[in-house]
C-alpha positions in Angstrom: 96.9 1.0 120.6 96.5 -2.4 119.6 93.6 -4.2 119.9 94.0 -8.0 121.4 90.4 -9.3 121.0 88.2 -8.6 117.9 85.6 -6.4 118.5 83.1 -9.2 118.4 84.9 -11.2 121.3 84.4 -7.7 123.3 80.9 -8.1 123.5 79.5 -8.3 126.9 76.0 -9.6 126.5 77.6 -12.3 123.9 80.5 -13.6 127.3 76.9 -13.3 129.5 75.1 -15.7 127.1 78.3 -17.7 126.5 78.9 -18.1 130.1 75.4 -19.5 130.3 75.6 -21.8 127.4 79.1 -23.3 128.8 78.0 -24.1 132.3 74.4 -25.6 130.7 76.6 -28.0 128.5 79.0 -29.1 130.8 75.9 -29.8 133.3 74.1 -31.4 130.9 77.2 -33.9 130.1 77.5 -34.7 133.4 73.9 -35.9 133.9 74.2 -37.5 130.5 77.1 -39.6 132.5 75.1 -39.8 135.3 72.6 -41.7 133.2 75.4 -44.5 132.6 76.6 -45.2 136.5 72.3 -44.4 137.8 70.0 -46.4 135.8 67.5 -46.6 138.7 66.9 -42.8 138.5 67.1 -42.5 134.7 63.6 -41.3 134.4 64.4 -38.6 136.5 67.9 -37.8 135.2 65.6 -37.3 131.8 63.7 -34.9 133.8 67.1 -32.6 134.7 68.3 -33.1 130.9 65.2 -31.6 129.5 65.4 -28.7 132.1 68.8 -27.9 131.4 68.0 -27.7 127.8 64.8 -25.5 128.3 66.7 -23.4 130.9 69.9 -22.6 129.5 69.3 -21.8 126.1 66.0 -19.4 126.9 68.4 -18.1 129.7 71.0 -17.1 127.4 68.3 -15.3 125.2 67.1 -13.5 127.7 70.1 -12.7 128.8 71.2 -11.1 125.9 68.0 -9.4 125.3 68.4 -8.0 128.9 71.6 -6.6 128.5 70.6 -5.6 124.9 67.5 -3.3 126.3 69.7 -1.9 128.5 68.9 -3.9 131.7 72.2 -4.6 132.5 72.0 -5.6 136.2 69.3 -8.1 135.7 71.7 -9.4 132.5 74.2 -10.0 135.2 72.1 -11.7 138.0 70.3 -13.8 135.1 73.6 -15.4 134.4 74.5 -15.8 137.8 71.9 -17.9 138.7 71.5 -19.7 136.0 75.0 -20.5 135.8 75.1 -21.4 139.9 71.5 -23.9 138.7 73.9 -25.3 136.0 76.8 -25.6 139.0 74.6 -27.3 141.5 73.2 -29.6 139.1 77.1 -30.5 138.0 77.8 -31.3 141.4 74.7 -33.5 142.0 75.4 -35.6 138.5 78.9 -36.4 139.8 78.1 -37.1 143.1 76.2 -39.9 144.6 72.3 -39.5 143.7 70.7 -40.1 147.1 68.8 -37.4 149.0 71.5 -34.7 148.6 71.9 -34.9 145.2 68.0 -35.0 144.2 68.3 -31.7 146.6 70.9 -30.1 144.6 69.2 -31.6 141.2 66.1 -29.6 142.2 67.5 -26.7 143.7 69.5 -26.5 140.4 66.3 -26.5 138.1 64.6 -24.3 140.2 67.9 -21.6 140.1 67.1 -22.3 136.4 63.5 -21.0 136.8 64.1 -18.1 139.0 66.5 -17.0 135.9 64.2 -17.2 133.5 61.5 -15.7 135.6 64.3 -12.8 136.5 64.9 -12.6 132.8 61.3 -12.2 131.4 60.6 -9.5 134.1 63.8 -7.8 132.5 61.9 -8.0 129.2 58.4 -6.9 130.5 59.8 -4.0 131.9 61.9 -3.0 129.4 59.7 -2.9 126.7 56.3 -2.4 128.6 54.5 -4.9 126.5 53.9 -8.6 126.1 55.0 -10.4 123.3 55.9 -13.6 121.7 59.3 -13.8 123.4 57.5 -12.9 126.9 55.2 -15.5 126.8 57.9 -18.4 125.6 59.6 -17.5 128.7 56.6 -17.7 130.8 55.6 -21.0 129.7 59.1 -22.0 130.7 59.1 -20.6 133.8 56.2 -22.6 134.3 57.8 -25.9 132.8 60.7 -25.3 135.2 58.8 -24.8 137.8 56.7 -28.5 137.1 60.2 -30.2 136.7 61.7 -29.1 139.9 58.6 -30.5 142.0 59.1 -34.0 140.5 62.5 -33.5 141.4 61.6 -33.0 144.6 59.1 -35.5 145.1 62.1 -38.0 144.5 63.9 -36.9 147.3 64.1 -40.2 149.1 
């Protein structure tokens, strides 16, 4: 039988963490062109950027780490949201930032922060412990969490 993919393209957790990683970087480039057409709101657009950043890459860890440890469903509906945060905040960047899209900007960083809260309950339970890698994802979670209600309090 021949083999299309190399074995290292074949890896689940690595499309999961990929999938993740592509949706944060397009997202991220379209608020980064949002901060060309919105100048008003560029304090705030700096607000999504850094989540995005935060959320996607600790997102993709955990993840990875999820499916790794052999928590495969909460691998899958860690990507999910995170990529459908990533999604909504895509929308908002291209669209026209009034009330919807601050909705959508904030709604999108808080799909962020339920993944990574989703995520580092993956982690806790799979290795019973706390640890270094539990408590980054916390303080994200938490950061996250902070970002999404100063989104919100712009909601005109």
């Amino acid at each position: 039988m021949i083999d299309v993919l190399p074995r290292k393209l074949r890896s689940t957790r690595g499309w999961l963490a990929g999938a993740v990683v592509a949706t944060g970087a397009v997202a991220w480039l379209a608020v980064a062109w949002a901060f060309n057409t919105s100048l008003d709101y560029s304090g705030y657009l700096g607000v999504v950027v850094i989540s995005v950043i935060l959320g996607s890459t600790e997102v993709a860890y955990l993840a990875w780490r999820n499916w790794t440890d052999g928590e495969r469903t909460l691998g899958g509906i860690v990507t999910a949201a995170a990529s459908l945060g990533s999604l909504l905040i895509l929308i908002a960047a291209l669209g026209e930032l009034g009330k919807q899209g601050f909705v959508a900007l904030a709604s999108g960083v808080g799909l962020l922060g339920m993944a990574t809260a989703v995520g580092l309950f993956g982690v806790y339970r799979s290795t019973g412990k706390s640890s270094a890698v539990t408590l980054t994802a916390m303080m994200i979670v938490v950061g996250l969490a902070y970002f999404a209600s100063v989104l919100w309090a712009a909601v005109p």
